[in-house]
N, CA, C and O atoms as a GROMACS GRO file, in nm:
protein
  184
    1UNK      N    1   0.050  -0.408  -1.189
    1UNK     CA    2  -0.017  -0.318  -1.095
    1UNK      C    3  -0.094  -0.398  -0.990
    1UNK      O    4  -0.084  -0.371  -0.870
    2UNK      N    5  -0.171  -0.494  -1.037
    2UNK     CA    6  -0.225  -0.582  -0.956
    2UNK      C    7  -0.162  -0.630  -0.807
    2UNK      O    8  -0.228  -0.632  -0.704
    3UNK      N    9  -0.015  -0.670  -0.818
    3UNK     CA   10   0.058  -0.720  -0.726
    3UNK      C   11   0.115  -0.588  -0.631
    3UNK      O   12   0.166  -0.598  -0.519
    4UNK      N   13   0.098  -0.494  -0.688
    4UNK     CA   14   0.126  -0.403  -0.580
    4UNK      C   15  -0.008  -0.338  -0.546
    4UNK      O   16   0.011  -0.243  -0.469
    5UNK      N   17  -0.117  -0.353  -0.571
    5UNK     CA   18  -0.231  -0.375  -0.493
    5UNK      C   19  -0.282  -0.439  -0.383
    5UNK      O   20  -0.365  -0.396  -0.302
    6UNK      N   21  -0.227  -0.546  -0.387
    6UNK     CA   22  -0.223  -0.678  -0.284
    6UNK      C   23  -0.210  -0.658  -0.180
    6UNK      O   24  -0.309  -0.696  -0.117
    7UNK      N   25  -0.114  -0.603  -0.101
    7UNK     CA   26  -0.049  -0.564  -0.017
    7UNK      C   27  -0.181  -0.429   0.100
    7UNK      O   28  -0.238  -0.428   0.209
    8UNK      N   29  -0.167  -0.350  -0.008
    8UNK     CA   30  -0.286  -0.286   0.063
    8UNK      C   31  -0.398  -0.294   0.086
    8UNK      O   32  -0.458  -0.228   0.171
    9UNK      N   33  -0.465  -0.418  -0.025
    9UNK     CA   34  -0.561  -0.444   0.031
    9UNK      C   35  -0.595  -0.576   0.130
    9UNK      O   36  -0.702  -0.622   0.170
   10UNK      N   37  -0.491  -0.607   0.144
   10UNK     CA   38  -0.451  -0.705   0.249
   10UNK      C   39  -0.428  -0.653   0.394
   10UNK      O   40  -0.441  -0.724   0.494
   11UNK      N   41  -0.380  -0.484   0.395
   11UNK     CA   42  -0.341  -0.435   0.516
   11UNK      C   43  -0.482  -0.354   0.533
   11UNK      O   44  -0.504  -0.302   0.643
   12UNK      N   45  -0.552  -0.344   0.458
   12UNK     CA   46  -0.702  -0.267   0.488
   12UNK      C   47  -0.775  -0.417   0.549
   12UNK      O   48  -0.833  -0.420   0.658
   13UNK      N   49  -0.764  -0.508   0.481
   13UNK     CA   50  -0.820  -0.629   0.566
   13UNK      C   51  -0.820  -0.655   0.687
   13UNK      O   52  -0.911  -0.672   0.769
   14UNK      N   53  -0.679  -0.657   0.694
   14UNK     CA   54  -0.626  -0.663   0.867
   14UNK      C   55  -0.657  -0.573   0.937
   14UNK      O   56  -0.712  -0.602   1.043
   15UNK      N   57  -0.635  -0.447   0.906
   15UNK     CA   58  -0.706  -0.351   0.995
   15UNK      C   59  -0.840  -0.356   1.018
   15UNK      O   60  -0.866  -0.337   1.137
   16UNK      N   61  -0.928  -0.373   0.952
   16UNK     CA   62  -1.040  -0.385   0.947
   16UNK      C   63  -1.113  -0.484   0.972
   16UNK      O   64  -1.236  -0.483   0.963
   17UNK      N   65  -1.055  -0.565   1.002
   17UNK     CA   66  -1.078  -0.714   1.126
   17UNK      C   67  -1.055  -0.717   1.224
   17UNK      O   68  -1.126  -0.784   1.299
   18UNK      N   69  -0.932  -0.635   1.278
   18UNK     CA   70  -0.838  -0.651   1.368
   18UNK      C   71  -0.845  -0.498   1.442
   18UNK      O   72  -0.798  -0.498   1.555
   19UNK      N   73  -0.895  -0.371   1.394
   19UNK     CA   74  -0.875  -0.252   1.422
   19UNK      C   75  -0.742  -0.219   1.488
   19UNK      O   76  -0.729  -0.125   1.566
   20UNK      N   77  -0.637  -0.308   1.448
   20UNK     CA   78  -0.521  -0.288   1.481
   20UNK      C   79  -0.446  -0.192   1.403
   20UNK      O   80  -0.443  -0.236   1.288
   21UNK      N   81  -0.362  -0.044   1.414
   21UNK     CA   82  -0.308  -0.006   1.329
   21UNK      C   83  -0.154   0.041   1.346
   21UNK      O   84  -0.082   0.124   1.290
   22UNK      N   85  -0.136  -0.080   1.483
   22UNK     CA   86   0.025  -0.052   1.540
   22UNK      C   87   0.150  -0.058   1.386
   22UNK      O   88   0.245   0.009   1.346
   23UNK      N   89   0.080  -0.170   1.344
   23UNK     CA   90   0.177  -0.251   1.236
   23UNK      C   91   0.221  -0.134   1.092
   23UNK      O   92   0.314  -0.142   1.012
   24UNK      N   93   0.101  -0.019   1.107
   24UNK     CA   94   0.135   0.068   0.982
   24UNK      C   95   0.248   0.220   1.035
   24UNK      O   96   0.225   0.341   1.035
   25UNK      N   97   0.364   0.146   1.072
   25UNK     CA   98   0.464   0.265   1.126
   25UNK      C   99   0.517   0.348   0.968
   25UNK      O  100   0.467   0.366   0.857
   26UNK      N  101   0.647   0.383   1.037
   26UNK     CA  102   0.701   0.484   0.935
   26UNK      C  103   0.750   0.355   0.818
   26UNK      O  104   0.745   0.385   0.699
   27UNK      N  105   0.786   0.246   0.848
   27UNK     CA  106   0.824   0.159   0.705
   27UNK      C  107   0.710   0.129   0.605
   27UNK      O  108   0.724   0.100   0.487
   28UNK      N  109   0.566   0.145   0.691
   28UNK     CA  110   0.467   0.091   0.598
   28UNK      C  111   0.473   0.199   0.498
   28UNK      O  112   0.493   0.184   0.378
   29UNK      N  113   0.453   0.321   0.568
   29UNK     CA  114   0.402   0.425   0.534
   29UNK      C  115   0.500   0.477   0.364
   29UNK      O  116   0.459   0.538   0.265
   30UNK      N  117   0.639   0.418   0.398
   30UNK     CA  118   0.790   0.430   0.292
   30UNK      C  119   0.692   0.356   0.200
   30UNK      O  120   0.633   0.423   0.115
   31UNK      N  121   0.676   0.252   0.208
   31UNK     CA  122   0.667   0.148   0.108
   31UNK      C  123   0.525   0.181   0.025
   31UNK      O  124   0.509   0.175  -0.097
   32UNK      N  125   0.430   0.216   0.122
   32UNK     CA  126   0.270   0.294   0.038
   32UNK      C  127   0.346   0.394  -0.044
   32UNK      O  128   0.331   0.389  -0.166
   33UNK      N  129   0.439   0.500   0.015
   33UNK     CA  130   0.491   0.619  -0.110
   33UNK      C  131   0.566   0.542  -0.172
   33UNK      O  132   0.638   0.622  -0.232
   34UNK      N  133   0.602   0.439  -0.202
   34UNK     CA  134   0.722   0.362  -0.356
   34UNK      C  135   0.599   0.271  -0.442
   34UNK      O  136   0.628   0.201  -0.539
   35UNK      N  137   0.446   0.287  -0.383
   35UNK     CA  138   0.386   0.212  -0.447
   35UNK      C  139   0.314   0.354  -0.549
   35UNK      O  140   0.289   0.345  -0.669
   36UNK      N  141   0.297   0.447  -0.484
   36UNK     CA  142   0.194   0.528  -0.509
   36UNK      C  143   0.323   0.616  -0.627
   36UNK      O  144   0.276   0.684  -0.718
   37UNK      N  145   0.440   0.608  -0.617
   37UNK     CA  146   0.519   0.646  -0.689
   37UNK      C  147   0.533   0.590  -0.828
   37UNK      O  148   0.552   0.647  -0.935
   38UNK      N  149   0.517   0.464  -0.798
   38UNK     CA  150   0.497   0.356  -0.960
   38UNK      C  151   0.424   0.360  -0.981
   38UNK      O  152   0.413   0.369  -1.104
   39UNK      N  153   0.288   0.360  -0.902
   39UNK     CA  154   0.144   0.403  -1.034
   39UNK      C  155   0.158   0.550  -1.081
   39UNK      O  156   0.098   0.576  -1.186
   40UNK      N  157   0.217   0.634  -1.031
   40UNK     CA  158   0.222   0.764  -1.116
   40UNK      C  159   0.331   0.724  -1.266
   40UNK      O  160   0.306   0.757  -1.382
   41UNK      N  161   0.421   0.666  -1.229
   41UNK     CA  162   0.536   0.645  -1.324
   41UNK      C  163   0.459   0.552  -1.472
   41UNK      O  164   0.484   0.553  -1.592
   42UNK      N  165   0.391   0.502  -1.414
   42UNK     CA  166   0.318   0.383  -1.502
   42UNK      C  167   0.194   0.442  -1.583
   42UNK      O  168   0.135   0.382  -1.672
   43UNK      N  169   0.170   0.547  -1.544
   43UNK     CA  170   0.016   0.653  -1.548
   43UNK      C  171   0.110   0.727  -1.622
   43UNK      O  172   0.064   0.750  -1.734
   44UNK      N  173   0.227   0.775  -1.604
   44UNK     CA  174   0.292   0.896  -1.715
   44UNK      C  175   0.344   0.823  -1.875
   44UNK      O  176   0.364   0.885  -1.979
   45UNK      N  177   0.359   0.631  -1.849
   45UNK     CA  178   0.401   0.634  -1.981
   45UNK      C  179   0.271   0.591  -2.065
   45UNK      O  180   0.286   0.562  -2.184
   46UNK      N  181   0.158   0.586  -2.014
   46UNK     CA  182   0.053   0.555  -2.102
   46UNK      C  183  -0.005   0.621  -2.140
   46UNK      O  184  -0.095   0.587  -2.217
   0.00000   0.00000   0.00000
């Protein structure tokens, strides 16, 4: 779980240094729902 944490809090970093939020298009946005999809999946077998 950790490693797919990373990522976002790496892109909250950048934004939040940078107030840049060109970089979070429709692919970021895919890849936040395949993350938020495995912590549910991972949350249903425990």
């Amino acid at each position: 779980i950790d490693s797919l944490c990373y990522p976002i809090r790496l892109a909250y970093q950048y934004w939040k240094l940078t107030g840049d939020a060109s970089v979070f298009g429709e692919e970021w946005v895919q890849a936040i729902e395949m993350v938020l999809r495995t912590f549910k999946e991972h949350t249903l077998i425990i």
